[in-house]
N, CA, C and O of each residue as an XYZ file, in Angstrom:
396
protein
N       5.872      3.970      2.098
C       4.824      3.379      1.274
C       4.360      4.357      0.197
O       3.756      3.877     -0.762
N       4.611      5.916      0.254
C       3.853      6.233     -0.608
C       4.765      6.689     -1.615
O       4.474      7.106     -2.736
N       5.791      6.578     -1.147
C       7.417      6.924     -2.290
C       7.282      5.795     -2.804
O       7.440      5.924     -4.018
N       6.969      4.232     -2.401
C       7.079      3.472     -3.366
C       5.629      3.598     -4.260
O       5.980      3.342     -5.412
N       4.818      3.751     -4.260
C       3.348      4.341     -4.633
C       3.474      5.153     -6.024
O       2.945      4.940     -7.114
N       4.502      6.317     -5.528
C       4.609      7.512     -6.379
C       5.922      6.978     -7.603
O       6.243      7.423     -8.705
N       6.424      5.838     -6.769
C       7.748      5.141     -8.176
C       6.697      4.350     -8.700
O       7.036      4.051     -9.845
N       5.668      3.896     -8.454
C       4.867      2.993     -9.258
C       4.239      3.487    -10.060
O       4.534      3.006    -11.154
N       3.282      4.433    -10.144
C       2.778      5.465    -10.548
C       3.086      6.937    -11.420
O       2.509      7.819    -12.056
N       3.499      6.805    -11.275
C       4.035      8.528    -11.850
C       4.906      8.537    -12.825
O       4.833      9.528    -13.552
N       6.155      7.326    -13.226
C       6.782      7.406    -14.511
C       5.689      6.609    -15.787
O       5.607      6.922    -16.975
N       5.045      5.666    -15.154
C       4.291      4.884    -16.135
C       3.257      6.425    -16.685
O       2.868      6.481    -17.851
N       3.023      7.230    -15.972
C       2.001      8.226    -16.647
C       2.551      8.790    -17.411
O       2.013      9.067    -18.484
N       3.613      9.095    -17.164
C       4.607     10.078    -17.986
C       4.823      9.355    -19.636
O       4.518      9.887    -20.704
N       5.359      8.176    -19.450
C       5.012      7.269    -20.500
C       3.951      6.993    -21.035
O       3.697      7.091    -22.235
N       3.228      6.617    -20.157
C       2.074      6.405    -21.401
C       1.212      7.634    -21.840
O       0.348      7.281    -22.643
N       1.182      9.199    -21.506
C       1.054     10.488    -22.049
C       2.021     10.022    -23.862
O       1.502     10.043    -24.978
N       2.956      9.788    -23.635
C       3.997      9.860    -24.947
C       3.285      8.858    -25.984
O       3.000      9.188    -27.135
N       3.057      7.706    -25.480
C       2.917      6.362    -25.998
C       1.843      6.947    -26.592
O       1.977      6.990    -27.814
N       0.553      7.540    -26.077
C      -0.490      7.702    -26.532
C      -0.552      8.832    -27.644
O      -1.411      8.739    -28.522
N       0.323      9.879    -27.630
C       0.735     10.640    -28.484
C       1.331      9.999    -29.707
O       0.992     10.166    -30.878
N       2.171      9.324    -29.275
C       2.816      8.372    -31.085
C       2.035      7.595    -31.968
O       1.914      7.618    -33.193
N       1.352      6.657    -30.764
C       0.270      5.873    -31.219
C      -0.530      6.775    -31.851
O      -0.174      6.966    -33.014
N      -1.606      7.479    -31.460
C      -2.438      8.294    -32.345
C      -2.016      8.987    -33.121
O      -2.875      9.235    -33.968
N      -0.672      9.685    -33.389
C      -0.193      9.887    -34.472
C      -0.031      9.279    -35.516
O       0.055      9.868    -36.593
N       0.047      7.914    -35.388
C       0.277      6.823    -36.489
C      -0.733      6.397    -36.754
O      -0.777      5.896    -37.878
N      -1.845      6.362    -36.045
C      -2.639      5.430    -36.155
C      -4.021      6.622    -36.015
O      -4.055      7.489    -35.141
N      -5.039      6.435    -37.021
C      -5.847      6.717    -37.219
C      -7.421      5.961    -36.249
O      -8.150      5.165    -36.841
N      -7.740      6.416    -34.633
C      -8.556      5.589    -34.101
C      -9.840      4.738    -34.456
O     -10.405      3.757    -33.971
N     -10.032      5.590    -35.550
C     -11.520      5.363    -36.622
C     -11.181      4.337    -37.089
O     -11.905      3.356    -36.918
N     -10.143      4.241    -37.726
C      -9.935      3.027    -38.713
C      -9.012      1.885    -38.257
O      -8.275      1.203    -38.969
N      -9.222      1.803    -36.767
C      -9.288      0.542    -36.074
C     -10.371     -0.315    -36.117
O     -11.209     -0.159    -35.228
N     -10.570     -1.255    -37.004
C     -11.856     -1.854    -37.440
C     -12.006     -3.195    -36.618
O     -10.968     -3.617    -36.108
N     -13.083     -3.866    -36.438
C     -13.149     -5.363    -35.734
C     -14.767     -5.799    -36.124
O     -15.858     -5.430    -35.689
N     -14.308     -6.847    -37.249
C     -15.520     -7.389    -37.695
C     -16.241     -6.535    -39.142
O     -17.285     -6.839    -39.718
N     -15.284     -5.389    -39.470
C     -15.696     -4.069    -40.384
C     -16.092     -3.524    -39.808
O     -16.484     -2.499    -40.365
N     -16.410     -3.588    -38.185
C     -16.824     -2.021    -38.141
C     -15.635     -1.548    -36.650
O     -15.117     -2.153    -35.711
N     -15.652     -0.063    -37.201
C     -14.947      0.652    -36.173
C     -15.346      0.223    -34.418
O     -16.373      0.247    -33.740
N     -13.540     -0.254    -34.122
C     -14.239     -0.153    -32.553
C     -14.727      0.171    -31.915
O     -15.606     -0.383    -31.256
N     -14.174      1.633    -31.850
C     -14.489      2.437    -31.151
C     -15.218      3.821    -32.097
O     -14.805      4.138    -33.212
N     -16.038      4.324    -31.579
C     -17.337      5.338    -32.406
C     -16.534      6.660    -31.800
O     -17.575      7.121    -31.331
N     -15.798      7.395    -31.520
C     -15.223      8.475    -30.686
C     -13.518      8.642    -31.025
O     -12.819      7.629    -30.999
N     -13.197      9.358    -31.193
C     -11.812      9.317    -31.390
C     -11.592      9.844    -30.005
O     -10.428      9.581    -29.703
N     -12.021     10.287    -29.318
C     -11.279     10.982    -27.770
C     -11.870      9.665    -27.105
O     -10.900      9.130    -26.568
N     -12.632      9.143    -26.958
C     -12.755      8.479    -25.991
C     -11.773      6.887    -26.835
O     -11.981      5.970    -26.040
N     -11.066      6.441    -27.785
C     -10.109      5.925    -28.191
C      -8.632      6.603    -27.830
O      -7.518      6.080    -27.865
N      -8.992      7.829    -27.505
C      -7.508      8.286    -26.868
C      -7.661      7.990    -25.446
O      -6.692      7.757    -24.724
N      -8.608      7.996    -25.127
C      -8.528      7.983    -23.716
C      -8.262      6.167    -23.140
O      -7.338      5.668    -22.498
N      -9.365      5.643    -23.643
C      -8.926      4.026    -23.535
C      -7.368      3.653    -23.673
O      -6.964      2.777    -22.909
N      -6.504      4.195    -24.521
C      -5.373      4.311    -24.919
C      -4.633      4.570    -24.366
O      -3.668      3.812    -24.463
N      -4.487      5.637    -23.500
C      -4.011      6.660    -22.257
C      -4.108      5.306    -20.981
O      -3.102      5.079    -20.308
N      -4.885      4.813    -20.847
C      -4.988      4.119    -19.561
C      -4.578      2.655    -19.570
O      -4.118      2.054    -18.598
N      -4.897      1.922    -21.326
C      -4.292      0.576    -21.270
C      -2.685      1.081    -21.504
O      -1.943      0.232    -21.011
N      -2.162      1.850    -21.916
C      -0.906      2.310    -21.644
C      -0.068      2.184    -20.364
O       0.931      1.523    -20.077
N      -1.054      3.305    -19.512
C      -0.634      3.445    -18.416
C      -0.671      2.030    -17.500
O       0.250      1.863    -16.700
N      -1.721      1.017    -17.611
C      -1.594      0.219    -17.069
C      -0.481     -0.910    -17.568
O      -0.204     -1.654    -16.628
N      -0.002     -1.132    -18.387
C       1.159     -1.624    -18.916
C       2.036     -1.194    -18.305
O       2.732     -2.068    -17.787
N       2.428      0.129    -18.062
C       3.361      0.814    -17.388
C       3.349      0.231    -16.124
O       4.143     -0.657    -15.812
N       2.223      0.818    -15.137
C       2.349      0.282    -13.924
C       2.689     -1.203    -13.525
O       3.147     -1.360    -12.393
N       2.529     -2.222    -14.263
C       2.462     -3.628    -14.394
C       3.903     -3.453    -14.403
O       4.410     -3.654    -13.299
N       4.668     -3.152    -15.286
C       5.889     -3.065    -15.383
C       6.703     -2.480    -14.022
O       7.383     -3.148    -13.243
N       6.422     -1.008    -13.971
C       6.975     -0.733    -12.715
C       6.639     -1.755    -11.553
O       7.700     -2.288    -11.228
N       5.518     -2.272    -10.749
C       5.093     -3.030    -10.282
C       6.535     -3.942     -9.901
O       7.341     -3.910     -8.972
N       6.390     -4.710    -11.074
C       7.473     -5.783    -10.992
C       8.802     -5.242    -10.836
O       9.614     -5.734    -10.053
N       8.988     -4.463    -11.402
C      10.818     -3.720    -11.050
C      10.771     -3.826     -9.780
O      11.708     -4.361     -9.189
N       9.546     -3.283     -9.026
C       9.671     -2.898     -6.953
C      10.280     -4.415     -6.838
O      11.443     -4.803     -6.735
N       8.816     -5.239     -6.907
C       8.966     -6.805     -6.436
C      10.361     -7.005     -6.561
O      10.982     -7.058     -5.499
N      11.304     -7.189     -8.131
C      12.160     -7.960     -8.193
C      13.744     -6.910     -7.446
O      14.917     -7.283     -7.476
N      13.242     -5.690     -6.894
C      14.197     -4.671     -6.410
C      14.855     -5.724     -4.849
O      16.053     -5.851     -4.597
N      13.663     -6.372     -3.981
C      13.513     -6.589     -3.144
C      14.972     -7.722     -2.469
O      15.434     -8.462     -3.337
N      15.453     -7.810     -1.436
C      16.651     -8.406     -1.501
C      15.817     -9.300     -0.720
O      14.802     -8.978     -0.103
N      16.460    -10.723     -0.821
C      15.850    -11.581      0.125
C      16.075    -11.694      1.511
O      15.722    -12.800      1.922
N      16.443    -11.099      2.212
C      16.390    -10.894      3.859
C      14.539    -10.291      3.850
O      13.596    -10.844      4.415
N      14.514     -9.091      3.060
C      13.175     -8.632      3.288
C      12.200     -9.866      3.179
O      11.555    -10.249      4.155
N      12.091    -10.730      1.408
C      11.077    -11.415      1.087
C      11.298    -12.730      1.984
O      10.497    -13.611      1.671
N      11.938    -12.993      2.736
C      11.598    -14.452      3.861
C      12.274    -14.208      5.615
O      12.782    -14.981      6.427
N      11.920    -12.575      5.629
C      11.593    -12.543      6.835
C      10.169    -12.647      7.481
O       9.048    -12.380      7.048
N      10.704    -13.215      8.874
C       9.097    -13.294      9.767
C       8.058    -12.337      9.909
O       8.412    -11.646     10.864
N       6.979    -11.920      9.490
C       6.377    -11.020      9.582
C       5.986    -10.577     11.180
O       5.733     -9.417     11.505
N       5.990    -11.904     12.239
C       5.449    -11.902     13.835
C       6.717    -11.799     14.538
O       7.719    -12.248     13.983
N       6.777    -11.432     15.331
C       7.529    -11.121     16.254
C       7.534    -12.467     17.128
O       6.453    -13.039     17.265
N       8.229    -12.795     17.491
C       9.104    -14.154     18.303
C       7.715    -14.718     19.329
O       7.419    -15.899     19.511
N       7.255    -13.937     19.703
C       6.225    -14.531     20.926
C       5.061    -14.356     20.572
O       4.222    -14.087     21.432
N       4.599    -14.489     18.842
C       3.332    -14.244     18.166
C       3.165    -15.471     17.831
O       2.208    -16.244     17.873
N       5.164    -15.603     17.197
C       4.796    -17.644     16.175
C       4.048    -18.347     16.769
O       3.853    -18.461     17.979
N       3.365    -19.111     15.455
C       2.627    -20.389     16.467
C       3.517    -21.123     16.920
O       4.687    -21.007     16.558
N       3.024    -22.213     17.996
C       3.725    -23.050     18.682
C       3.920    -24.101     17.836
O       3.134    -24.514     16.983
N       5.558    -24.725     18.254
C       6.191    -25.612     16.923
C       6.580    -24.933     15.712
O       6.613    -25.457     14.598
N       6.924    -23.534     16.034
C       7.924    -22.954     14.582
C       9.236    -23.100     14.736
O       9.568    -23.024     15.919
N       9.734    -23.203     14.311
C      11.624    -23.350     14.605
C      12.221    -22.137     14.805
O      13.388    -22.094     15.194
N      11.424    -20.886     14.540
C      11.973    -19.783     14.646
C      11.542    -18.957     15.785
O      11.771    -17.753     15.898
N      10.859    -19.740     16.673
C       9.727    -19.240     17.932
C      10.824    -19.200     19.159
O      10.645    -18.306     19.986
N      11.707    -19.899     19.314
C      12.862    -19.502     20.630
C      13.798    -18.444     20.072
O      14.325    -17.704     20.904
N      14.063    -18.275     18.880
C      15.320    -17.973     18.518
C      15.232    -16.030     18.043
O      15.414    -15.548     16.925
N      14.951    -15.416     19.129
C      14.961    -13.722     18.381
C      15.453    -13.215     16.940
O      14.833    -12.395     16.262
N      16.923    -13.959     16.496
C      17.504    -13.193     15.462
C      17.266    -13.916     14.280
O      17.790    -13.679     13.192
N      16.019    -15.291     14.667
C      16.307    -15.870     12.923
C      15.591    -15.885     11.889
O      15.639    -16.727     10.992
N      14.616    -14.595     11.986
C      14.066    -13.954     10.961
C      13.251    -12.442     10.971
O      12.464    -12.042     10.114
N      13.772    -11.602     12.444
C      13.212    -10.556     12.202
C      14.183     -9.853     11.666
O      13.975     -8.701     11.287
């Protein structure tokens, strides 16, 4: 759990460190305007907002790579063990047909 944690986590930072570097290179935070006036009053705290909707893009992304990594034996196996199912499952006599 925490190797998949640390694949979720840890390249999206790495990325969005960069992302946030290009972006503010190009882009002047001040003169992000909405309505005429500047969004944001701070240029560090516009890097920082930046840094994290980044990073969360990232993680969203990684996120889904895990999910769609997943083979389907894992995603529609039984989570209970044979003598947990409720009564009337089809899979409640049978040991091998979904753990």
């Amino acid at each position: 759990m925490m190797q998949r944690l640390i694949h979720i986590l840890w390249p999206p930072f790495l990325v969005a460190g960069v992302a946030d570097i290009l972006f503010t290179t190009l882009f002047d935070p001040l003169e992000i305007l909405y309505r005429g006036e500047p969004l944001i009053e701070h240029r560090i705290a516009a890097y920082t907002i930046g840094f994290f909707v980044f990073w969360l893009l990232g993680i969203a992304s990684s996120m889904l790579t895990c999910y769609f990594q997943r083979g389907a034996d894992e995603i529609n196996r039984c989570p209970l063990p044979p003598r947990n199912r409720p009564a009337g499952c089809p899979k409640r006599e049978d040991e091998d047909a979904c753990c």
